[in-house]
LUMTORBA-365969 format. One record per residue (C-alpha): residue number from 1; residue in one letter; x, z, y. Coordinates in nm, 2 decimals. Example, Ala and Ser with C-alpha at 12.3 -4.5 7.8 and 13.67 -1.06 7.14 Angstrom:
! LUMTORBA-365969
+-----+----+--------+--------+--------+
!   i ! aa !   east !     up !  north !
+-----+----+--------+--------+--------+
!   1 !  A !   1.23 !   0.78 !  -0.45 !
!   2 !  S !   1.37 !   0.71 !  -0.11 !
+-----+----+--------+--------+--------+
***
This chain:
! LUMTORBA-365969
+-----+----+--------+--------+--------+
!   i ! aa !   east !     up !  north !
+-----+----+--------+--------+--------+
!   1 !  X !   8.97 !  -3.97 !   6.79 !
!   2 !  X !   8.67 !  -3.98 !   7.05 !
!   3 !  X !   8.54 !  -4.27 !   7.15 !
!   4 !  X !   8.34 !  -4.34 !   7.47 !
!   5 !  X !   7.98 !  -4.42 !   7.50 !
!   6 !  X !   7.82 !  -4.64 !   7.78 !
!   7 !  X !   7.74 !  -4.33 !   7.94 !
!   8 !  X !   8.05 !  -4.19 !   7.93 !
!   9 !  X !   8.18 !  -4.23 !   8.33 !
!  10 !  X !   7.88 !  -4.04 !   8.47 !
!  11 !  X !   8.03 !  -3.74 !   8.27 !
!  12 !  X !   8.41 !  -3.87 !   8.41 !
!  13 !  X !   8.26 !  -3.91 !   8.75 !
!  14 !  X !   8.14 !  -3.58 !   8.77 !
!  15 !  X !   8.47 !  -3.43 !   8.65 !
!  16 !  X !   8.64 !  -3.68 !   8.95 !
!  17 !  X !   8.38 !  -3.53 !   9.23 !
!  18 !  X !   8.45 !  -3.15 !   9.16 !
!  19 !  X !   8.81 !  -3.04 !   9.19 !
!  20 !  X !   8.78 !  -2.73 !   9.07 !
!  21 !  X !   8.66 !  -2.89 !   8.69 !
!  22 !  X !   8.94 !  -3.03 !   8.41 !
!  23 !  X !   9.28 !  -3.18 !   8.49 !
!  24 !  X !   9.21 !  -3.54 !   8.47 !
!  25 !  X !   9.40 !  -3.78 !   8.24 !
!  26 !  X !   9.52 !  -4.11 !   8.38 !
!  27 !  X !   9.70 !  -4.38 !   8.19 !
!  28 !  X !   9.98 !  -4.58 !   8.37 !
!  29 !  X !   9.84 !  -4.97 !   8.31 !
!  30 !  X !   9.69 !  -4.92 !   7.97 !
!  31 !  X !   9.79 !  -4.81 !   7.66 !
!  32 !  X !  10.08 !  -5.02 !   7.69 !
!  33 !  X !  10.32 !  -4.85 !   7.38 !
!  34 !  X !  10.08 !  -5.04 !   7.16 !
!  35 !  X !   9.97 !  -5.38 !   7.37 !
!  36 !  X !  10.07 !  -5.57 !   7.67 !
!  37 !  X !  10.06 !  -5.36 !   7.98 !
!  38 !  X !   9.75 !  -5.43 !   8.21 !
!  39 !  X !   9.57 !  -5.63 !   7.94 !
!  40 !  X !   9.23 !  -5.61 !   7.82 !
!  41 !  X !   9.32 !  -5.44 !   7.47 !
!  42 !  X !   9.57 !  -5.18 !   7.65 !
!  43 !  X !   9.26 !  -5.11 !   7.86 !
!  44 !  X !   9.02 !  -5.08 !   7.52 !
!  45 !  X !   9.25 !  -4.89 !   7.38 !
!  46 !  X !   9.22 !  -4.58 !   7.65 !
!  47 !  X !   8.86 !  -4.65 !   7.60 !
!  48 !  X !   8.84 !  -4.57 !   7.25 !
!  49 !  X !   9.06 !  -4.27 !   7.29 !
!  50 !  X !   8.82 !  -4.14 !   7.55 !
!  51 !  X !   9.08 !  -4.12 !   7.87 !
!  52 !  X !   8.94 !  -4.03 !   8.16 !
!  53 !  X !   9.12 !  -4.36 !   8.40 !
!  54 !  X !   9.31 !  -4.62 !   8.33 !
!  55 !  X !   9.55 !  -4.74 !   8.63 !
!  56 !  X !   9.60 !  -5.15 !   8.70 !
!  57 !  X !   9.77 !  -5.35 !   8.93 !
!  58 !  X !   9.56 !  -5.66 !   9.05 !
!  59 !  X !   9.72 !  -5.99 !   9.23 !
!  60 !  X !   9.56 !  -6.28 !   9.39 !
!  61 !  X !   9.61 !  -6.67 !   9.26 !
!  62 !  X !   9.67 !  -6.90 !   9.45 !
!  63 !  X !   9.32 !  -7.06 !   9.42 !
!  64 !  X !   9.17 !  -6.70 !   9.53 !
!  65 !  X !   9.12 !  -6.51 !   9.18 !
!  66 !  X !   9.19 !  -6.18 !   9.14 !
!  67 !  X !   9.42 !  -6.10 !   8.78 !
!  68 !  X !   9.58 !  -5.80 !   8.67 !
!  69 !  X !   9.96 !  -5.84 !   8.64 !
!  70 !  X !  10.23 !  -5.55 !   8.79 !
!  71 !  X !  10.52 !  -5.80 !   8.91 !
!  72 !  X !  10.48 !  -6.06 !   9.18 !
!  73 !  X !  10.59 !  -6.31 !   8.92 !
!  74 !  X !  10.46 !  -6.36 !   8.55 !
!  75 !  X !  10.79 !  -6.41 !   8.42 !
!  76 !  X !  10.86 !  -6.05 !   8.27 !
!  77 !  X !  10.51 !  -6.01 !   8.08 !
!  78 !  X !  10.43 !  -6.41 !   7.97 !
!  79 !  X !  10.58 !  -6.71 !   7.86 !
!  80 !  X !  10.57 !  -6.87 !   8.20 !
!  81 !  X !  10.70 !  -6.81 !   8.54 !
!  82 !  X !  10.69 !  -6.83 !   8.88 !
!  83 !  X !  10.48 !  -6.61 !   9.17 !
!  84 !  X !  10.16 !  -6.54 !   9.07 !
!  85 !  X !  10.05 !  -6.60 !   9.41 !
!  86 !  X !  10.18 !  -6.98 !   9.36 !
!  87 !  X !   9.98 !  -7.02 !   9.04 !
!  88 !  X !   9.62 !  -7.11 !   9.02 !
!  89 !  X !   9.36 !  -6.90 !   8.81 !
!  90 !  X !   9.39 !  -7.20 !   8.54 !
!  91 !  X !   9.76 !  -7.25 !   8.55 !
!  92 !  X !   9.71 !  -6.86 !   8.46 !
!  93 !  X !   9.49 !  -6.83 !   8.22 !
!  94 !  X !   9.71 !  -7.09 !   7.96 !
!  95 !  X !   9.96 !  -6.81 !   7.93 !
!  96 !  X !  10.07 !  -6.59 !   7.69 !
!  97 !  X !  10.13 !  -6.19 !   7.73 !
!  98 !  X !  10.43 !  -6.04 !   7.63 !
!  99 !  X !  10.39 !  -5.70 !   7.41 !
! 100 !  X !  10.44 !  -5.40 !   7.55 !
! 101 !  X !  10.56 !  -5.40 !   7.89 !
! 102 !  X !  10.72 !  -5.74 !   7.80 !
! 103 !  X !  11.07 !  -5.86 !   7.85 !
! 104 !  X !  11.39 !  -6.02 !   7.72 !
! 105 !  X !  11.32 !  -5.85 !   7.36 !
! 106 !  X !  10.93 !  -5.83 !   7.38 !
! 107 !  X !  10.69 !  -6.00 !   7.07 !
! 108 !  X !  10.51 !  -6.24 !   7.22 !
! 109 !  X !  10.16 !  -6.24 !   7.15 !
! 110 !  X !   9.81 !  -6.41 !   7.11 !
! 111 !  X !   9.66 !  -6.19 !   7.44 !
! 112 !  X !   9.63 !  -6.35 !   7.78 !
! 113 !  X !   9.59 !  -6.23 !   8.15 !
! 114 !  X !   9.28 !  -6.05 !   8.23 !
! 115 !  X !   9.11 !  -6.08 !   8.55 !
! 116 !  X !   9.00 !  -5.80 !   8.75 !
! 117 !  X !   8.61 !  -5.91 !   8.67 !
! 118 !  X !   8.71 !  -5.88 !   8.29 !
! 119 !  X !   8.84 !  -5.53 !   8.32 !
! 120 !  X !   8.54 !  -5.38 !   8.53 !
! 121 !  X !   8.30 !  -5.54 !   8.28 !
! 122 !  X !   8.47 !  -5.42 !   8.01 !
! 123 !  X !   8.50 !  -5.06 !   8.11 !
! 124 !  X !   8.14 !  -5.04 !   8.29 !
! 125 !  X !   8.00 !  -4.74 !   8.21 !
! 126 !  X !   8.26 !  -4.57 !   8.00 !
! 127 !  X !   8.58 !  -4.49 !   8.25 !
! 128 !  X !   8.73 !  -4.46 !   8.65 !
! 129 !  X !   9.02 !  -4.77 !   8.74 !
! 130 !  X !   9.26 !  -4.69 !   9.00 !
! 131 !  X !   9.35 !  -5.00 !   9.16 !
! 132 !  X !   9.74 !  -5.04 !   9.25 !
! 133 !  X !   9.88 !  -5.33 !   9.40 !
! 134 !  X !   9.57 !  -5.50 !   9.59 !
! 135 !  X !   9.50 !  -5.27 !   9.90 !
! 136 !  X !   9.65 !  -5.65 !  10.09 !
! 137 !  X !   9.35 !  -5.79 !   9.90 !
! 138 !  X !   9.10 !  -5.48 !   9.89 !
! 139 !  X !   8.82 !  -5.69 !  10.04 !
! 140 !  X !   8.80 !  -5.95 !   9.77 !
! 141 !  X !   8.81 !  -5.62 !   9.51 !
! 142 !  X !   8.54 !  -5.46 !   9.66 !
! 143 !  X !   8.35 !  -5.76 !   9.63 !
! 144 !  X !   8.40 !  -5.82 !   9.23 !
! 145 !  X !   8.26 !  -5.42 !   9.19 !
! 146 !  X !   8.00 !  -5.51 !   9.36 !
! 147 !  X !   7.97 !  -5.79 !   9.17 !
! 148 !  X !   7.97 !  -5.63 !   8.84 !
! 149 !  X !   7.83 !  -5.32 !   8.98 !
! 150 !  X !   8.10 !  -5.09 !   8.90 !
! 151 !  X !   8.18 !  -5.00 !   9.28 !
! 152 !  X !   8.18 !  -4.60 !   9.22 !
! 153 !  X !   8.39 !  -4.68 !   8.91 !
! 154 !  X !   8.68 !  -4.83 !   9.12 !
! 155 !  X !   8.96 !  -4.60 !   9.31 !
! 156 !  X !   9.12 !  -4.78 !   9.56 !
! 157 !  X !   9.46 !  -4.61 !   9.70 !
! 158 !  X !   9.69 !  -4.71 !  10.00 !
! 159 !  X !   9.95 !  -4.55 !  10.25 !
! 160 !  X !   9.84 !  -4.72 !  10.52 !
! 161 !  X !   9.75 !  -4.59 !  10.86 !
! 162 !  X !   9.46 !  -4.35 !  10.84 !
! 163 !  X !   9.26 !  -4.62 !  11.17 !
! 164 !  X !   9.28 !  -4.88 !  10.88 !
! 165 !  X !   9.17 !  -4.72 !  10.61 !
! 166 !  X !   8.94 !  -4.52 !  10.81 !
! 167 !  X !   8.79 !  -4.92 !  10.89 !
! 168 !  X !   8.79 !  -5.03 !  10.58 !
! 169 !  X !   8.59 !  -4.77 !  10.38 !
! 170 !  X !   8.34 !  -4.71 !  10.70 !
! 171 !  X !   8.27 !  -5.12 !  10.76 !
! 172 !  X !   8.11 !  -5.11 !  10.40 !
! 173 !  X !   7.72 !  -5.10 !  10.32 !
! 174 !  X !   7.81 !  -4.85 !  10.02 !
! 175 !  X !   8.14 !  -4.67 !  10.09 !
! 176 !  X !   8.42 !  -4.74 !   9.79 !
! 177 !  X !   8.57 !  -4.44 !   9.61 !
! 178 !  X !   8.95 !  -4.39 !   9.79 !
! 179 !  X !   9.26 !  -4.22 !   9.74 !
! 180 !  X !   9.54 !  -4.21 !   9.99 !
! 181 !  X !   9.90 !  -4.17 !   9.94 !
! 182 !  X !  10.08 !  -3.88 !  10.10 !
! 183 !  X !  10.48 !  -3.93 !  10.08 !
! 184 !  X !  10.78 !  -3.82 !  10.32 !
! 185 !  X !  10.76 !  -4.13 !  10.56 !
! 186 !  X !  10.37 !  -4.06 !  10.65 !
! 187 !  X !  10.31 !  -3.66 !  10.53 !
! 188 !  X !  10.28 !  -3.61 !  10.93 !
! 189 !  X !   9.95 !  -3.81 !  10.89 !
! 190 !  X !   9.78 !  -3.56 !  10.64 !
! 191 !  X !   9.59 !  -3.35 !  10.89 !
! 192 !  X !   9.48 !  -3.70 !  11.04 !
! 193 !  X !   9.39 !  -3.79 !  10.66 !
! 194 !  X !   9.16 !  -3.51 !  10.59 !
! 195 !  X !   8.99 !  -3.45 !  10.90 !
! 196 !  X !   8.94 !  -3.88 !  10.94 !
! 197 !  X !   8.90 !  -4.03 !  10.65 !
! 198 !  X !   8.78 !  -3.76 !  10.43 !
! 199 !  X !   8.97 !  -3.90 !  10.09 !
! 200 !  X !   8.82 !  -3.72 !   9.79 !
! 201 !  X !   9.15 !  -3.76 !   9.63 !
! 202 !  X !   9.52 !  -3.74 !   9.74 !
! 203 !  X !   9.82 !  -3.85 !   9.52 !
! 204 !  X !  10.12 !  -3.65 !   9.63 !
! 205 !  X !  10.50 !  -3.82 !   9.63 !
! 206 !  X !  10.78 !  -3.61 !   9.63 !
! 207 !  X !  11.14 !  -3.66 !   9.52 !
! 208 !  X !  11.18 !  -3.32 !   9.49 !
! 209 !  X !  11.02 !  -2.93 !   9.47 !
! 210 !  X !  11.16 !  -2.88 !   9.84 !
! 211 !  X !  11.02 !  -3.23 !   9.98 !
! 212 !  X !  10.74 !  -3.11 !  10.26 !
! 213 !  X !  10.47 !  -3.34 !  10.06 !
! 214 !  X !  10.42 !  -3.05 !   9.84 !
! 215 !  X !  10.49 !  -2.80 !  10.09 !
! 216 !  X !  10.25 !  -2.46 !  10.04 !
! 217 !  X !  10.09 !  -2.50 !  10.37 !
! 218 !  X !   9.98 !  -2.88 !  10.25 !
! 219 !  X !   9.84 !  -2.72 !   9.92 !
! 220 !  X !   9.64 !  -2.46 !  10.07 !
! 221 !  X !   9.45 !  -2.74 !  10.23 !
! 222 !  X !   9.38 !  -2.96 !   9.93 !
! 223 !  X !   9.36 !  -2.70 !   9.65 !
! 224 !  X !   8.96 !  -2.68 !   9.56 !
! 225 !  X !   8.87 !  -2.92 !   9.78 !
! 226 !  X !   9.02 !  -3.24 !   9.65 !
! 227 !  X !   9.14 !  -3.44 !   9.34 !
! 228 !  X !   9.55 !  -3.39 !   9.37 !
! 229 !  X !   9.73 !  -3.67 !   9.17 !
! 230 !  X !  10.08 !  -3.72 !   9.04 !
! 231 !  X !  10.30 !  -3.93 !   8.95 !
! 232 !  X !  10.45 !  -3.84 !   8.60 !
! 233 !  X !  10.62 !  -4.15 !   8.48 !
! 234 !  X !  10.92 !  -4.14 !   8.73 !
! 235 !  X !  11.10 !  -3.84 !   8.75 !
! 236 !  X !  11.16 !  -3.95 !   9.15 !
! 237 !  X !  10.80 !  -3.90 !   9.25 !
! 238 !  X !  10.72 !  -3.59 !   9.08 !
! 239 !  X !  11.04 !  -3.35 !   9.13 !
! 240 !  X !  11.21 !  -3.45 !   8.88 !
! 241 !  X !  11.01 !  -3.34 !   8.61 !
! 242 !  X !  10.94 !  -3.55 !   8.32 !
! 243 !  X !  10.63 !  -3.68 !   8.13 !
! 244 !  X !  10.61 !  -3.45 !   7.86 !
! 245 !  X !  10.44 !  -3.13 !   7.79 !
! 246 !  X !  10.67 !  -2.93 !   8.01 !
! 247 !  X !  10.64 !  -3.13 !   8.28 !
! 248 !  X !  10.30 !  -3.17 !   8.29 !
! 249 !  X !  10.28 !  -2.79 !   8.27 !
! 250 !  X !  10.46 !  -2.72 !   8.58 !
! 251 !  X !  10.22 !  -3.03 !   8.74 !
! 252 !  X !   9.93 !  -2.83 !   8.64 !
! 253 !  X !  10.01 !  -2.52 !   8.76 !
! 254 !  X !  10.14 !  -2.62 !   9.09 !
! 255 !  X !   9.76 !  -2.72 !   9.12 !
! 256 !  X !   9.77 !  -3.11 !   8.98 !
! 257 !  X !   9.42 !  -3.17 !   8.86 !
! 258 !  X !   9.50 !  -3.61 !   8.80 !
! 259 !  X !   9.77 !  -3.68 !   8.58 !
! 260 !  X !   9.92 !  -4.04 !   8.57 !
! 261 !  X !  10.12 !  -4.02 !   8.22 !
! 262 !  X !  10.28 !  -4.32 !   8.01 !
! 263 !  X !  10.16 !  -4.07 !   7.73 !
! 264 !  X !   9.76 !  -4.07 !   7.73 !
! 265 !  X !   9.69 !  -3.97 !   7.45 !
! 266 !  X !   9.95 !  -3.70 !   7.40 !
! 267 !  X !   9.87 !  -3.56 !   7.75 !
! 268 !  X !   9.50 !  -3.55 !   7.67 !
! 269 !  X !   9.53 !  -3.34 !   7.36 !
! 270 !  X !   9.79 !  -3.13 !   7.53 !
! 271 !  X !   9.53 !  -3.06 !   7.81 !
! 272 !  X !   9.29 !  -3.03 !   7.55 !
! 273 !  X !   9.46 !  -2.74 !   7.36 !
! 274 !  X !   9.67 !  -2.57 !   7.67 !
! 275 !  X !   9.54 !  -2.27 !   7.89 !
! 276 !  X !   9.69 !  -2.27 !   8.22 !
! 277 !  X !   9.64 !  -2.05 !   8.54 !
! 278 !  X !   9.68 !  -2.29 !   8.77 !
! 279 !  X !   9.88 !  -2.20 !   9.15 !
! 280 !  X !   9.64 !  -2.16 !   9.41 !
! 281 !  X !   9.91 !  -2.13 !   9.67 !
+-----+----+--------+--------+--------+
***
């Protein structure tokens, strides 16, 4: 198994910043089959098998600290409950994760939240995060890269109106890195997208092969030119297909060059040892 140096994201970043280079492996909040979803271990553990990003969802406390948790509420994945918005960072941090992606049947264990300045530290210089859940709260995120000088590390992501966005990455001293969502409520705004706010990555959500989102005339303008992302781990954003090695083959050659997958590792090796011509519409 590969492990990642410190200088290992200069390579992934290089990868992320040319389109036409190797599919990209993405792993849906950690290694979660093995630890508690979103926690630092599930995060390690992408690190040590030398995935290229690691997706987490980040919340604000009530007291203004910014924690990785998925829900609103801590109740599935800890031994407390209640909003995490309501909570306060110490109130928080006296919790107990839930394995796996936690639950009724879940172990308990000895692992607590991490916050978001935990993660970047731990994965400085060794992998990309995409950053789910916080665009409400992107300000405060882009402060703890800074902070912990990992800004070119972190993928923000929204749906929002292209004038917003457009603000937000523009109003910066150093621009963030950005990836806008394209589905069937706001696939009229891709033209608007590209030609505005200039995303180096687009992930693509579609209910189905016919849905416009993945539409040929769409591909022909993203294929070489941007990172394409997709959704494998629900077979209602990605077509129906299924995260497994047949549907990541069709994802890759459609012309999907980021795969988010609940199956790092196997994905990896599969992309590893697989030979595809990929569509260039």
């Amino acid at each position: 198994m590969a492990t990642m140096t410190q200088d290992k994201f200069a390579e992934v970043y290089s990868l992320f910043n040319d389109p036409s280079a190797r599919t990209l492996t993405v792993s849906h909040r950690g290694d979660w089959r093995h630890y508690p979803e979103n926690s630092l271990a599930a995060v390690q553990s992408c690190i040590n098998m030398g995935i290229d990003m690691v997706e987490i969802d980040v919340r604000r406390t009530r007291d203004g600290h910014l924690v990785l948790m998925h829900d609103k509420t801590v109740d599935r994945m800890t031994n407390g409950s209640g909003k995490v918005s309501d909570l306060t960072l110490e109130q928080i941090q006296k919790l107990f994760l839930y394995d796996g992606k936690g639950g009724g049947e879940a172990q308990l264990t000895s692992r607590k939240i991490a916050t978001l300045e935990e993660i970047m530290l731990l994965v400085k210089g060794k992998m990309m995060i995409n950053l789910d859940k916080c665009w409400d709260v992107r300000e405060e995120v882009y402060d703890v890269l800074v902070k912990t000088d990992t800004l070119s590390q972190g993928l923000f992501k929204s749906s929002s109106d292209y004038e917003e966005v457009e603000d937000f990455l523009n109003n910066k001293l150093v621009r963030p890195e950005y990836m806008h969502v394209i589905e069937e409520f706001n696939v009229d705004q891709l033209g608007k997208v590209l030609s505005v706010v200039k995303p180096k990555a687009l992930e693509l959500v579609y209910p189905t092969e016919a849905s416009p989102v993945i539409s040929v005339a769409n591909f022909k303008q993203l294929n070489g030119k941007h990172r394409i992302w997709v959704n494998a781990i629900q077979k209602k954003l990605c077509g129906g297909y299924e995260d497994t090695p047949s549907g990541w083959d069709w994802m890759v050659r459609y012309g999907f060059n980021m795969i988010q997958t609940d199956w790092p590792l196997e994905l990896k090796q599969y992309l590893e040892q697989t030979s595809i011509n990929v569509n260039t519409n």
